[in-house]
C-alpha positions in Angstrom: -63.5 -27.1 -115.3 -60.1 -26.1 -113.8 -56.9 -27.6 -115.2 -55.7 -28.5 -111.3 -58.4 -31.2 -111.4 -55.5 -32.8 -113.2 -53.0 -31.9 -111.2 -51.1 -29.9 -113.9 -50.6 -33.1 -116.2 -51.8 -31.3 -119.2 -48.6 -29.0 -118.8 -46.3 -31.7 -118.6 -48.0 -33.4 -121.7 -45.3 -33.1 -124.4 -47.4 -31.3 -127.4 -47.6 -33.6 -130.7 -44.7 -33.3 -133.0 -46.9 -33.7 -136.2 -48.6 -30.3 -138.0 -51.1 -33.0 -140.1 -53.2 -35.1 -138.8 -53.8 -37.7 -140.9 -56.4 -40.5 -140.3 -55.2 -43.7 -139.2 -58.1 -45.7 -138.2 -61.6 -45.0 -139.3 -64.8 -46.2 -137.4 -68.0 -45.4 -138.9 -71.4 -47.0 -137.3 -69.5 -49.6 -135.2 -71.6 -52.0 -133.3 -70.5 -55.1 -131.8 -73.1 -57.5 -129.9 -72.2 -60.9 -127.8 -74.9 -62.7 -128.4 -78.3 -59.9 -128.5 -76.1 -58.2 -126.0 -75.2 -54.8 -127.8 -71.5 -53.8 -126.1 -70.6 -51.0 -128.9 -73.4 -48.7 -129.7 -72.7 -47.4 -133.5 -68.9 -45.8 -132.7 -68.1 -43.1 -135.0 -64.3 -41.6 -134.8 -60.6 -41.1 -136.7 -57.9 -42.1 -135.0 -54.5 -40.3 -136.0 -51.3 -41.1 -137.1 -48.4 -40.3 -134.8 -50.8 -39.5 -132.0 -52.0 -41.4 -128.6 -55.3 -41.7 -128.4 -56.8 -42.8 -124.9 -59.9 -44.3 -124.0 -61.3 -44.0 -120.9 -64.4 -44.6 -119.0 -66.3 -46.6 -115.8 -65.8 -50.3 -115.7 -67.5 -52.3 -118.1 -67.7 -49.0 -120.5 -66.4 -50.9 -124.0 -63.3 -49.7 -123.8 -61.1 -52.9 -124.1 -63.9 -54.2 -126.5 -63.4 -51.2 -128.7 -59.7 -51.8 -128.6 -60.1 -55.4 -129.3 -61.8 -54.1 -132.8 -58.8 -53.1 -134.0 -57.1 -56.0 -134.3 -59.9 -58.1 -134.4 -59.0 -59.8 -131.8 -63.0 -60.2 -130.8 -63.1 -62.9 -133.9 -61.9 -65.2 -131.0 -64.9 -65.1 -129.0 -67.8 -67.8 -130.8 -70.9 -65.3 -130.0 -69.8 -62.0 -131.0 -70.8 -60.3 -134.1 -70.0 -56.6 -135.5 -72.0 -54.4 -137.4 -70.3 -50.8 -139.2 -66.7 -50.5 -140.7 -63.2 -49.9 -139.6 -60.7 -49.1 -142.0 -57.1 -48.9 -141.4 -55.2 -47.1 -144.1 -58.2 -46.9 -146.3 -58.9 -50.5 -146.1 -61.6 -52.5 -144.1 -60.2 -54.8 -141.9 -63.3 -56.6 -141.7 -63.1 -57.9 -145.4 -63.6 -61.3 -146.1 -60.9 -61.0 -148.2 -58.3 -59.3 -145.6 -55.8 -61.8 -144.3 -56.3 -61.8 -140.2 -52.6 -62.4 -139.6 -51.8 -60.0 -141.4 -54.1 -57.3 -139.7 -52.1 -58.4 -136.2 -48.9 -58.2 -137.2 -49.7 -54.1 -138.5 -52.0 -53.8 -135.3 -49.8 -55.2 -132.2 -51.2 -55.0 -129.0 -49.9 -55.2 -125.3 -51.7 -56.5 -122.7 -52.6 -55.2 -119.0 -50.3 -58.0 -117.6 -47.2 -58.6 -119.2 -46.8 -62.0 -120.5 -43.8 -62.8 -122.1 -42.9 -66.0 -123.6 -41.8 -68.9 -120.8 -38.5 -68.7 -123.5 -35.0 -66.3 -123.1 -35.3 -62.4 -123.5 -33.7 -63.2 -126.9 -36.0 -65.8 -127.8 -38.8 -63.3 -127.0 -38.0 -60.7 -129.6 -37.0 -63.2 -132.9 -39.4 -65.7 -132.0 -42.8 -63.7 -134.5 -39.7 -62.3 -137.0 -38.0 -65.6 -137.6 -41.7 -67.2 -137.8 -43.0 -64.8 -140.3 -39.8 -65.0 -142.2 -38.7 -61.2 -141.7 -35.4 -62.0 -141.0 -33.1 -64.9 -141.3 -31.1 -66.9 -138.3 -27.7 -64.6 -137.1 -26.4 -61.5 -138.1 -29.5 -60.2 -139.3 -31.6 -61.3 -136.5 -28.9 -60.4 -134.0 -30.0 -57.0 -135.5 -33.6 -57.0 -135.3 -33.2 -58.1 -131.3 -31.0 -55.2 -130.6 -33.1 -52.8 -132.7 -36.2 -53.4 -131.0 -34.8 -54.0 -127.0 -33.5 -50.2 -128.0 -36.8 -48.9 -129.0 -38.4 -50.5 -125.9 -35.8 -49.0 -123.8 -34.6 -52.1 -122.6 -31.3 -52.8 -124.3 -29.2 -51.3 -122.0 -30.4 -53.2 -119.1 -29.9 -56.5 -120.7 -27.8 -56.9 -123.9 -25.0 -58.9 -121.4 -28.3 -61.0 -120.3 -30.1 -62.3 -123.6 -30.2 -66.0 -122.8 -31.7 -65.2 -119.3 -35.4 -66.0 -119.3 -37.8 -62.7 -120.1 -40.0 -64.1 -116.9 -37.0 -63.6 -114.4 -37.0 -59.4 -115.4 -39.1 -57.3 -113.1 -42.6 -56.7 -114.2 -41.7 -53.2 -115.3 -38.8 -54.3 -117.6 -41.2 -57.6 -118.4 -43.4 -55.1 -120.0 -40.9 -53.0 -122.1 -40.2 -56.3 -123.0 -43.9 -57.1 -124.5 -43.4 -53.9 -126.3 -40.1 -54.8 -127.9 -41.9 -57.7 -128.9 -44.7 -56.0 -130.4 -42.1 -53.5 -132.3 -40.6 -56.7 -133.6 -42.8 -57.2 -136.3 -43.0 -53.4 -137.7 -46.7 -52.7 -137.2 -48.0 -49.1 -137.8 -50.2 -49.5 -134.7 -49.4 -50.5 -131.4 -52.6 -51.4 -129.4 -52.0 -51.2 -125.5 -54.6 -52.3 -122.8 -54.3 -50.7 -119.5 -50.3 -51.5 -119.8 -49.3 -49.9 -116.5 -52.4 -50.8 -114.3 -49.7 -54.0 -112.5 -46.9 -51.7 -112.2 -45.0 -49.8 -109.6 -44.7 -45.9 -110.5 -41.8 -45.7 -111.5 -42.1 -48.9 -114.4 -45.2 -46.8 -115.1 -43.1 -43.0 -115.3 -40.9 -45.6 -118.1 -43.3 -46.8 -119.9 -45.5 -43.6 -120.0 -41.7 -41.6 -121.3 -41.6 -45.1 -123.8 -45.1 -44.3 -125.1 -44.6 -40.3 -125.6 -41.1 -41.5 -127.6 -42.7 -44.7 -129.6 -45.5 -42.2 -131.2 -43.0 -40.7 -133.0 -42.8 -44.0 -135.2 -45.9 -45.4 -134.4 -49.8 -44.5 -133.3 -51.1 -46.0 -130.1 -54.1 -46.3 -128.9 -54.9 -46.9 -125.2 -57.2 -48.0 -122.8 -56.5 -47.0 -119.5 -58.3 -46.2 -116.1 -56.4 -43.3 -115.1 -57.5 -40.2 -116.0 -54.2 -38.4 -115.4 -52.2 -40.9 -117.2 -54.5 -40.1 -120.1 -53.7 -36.3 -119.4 -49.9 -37.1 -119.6 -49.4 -38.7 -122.4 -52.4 -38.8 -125.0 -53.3 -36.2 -127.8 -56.6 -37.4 -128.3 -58.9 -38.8 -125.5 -62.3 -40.6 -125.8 -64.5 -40.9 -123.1 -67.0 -44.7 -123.4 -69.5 -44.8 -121.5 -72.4 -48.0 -121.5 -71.2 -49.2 -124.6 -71.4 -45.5 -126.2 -68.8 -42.7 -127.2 -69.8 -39.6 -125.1 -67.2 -37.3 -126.3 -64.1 -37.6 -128.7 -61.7 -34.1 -128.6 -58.1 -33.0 -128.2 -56.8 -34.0 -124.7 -56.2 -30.4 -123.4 -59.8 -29.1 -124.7 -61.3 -32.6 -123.1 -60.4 -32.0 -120.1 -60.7 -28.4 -119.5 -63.4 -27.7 -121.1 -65.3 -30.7 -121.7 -68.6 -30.2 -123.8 -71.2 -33.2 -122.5 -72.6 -32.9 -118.5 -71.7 -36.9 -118.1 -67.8 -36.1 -119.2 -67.8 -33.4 -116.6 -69.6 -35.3 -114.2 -66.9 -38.3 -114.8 -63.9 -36.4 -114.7 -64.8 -34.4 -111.4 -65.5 -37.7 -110.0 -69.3 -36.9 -109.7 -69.9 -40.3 -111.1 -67.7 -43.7 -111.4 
């Protein structure tokens, strides 16, 4: 496959700052079933610290599902049921034992629409810190606020604003401010579902620089429809397809020379 069937976003991908890969996440045998539905077909992969993995795929592929694993945020939904092991830093999340809460607030996630709180940009950031008792009323969560609005990129644009509702920013900036949010809390692993699918191209140019700066800190994983998005910004991509993982493998070597016929036949747009 040629590399202009990405329009050259490989060579604008900024190469991974990190010699050692170390494992993050490992998924061995993962199935997940809503009711005797199977929607994850025995998922097998590593995902690595410091890097951005992206999944991609048709429609209806798993990917979200997948994503949802991670965080277990599929424990909300009364038929489904999971089969196989994640571990995140060497321990299974799945444990009866593991706290849930505590899984979330290492595993943050952002969502395909942003949704910040119906409280003040302010409000938005301290709100999970001051709950989980991270950081105490003033000074010190004056701190946190800034600290976080920075690493989303967003402090400049509103410090003079704070008290101004997060639902009156554009949907862009409402976004960085999700992430902020998520940052908030310190995870290791910052979850993002399609996060630039409702957004202009120039929110999603911000966010896409954001990610490609946050990975330094943190390792994302995301879900996302675009192809060349995923050839921009990930080091890792994943290709789902019915439920299944076709193919796992660096981003460059993905996508030029991919090794299955149905990740060729996706990515040449041969099939949807």
């Amino acid at each position: 496959m040629k590399k202009d069937l990405v329009s050259g976003a490989l060579d604008n991908r900024k190469e991974s700052i990190y010699a050692e890969d170390i494992v993050k996440i490992k998924t061995q045998n993962l199935s997940l079933y809503y009711g005797e539905k199977e929607a994850l077909k025995s998922i097998t992969m590593d995902i690595y610290a410091n890097k951005i993995t992206a999944l991609i795929g048709p429609s209806g592929c798993g990917k979200s599902t997948l994503l949802r694993c991670f965080n277990r945020m599929n424990d909300l939904v009364p038929s489904c049921s999971i089969k196989g092991l994640i571990e995140a830093d060497g321990n299974n999340i799945y444990d009866p034992k593991i706290d849930v809460v505590a899984v979330r607030k290492k595993i943050g996630m952002v969502f395909q629409q942003p949704n910040p709180f119906p409280k003040s940009i302010y409000e938005n950031i301290a709100y999970a810190p001051l709950m989980h008792d991270m950081v105490k009323k003033g000074k010190e969560c004056d701190e946190l606020v800034e600290k976080s609005l920075r690493g989303a990129g967003l402090w400049e644009e509103v410090k003079d604003q704070l008290q101004k509702p997060g639902t009156a920013l554009s949907g862009g900036q409402q976004q960085r401010l999700c992430i902020a949010r998520t940052i908030a809390v310190e995870p290791d692993i910052i979850l993002m579902d399609e996060p630039t699918s409702a957004l202009d191209p120039l929110s999603t140019k911000v966010i896409e620089n954001l990610m490609l700066e946050l990975k330094k800190h943190y390792t994302i994983i995301i879900v996302t429809h675009n192809m060349q998005q995923a050839a921009r910004v990930s080091d890792k991509t994943a290709f789902m397809y019915l439920g299944e993982l076709i193919e796992y493998n660096d981003t460059e070597e993905f996508f030029v020379n991919p090794k299955e016929k149905l990740t060729e036949a996706y990515i040449t747009g041969k099939m949807g």
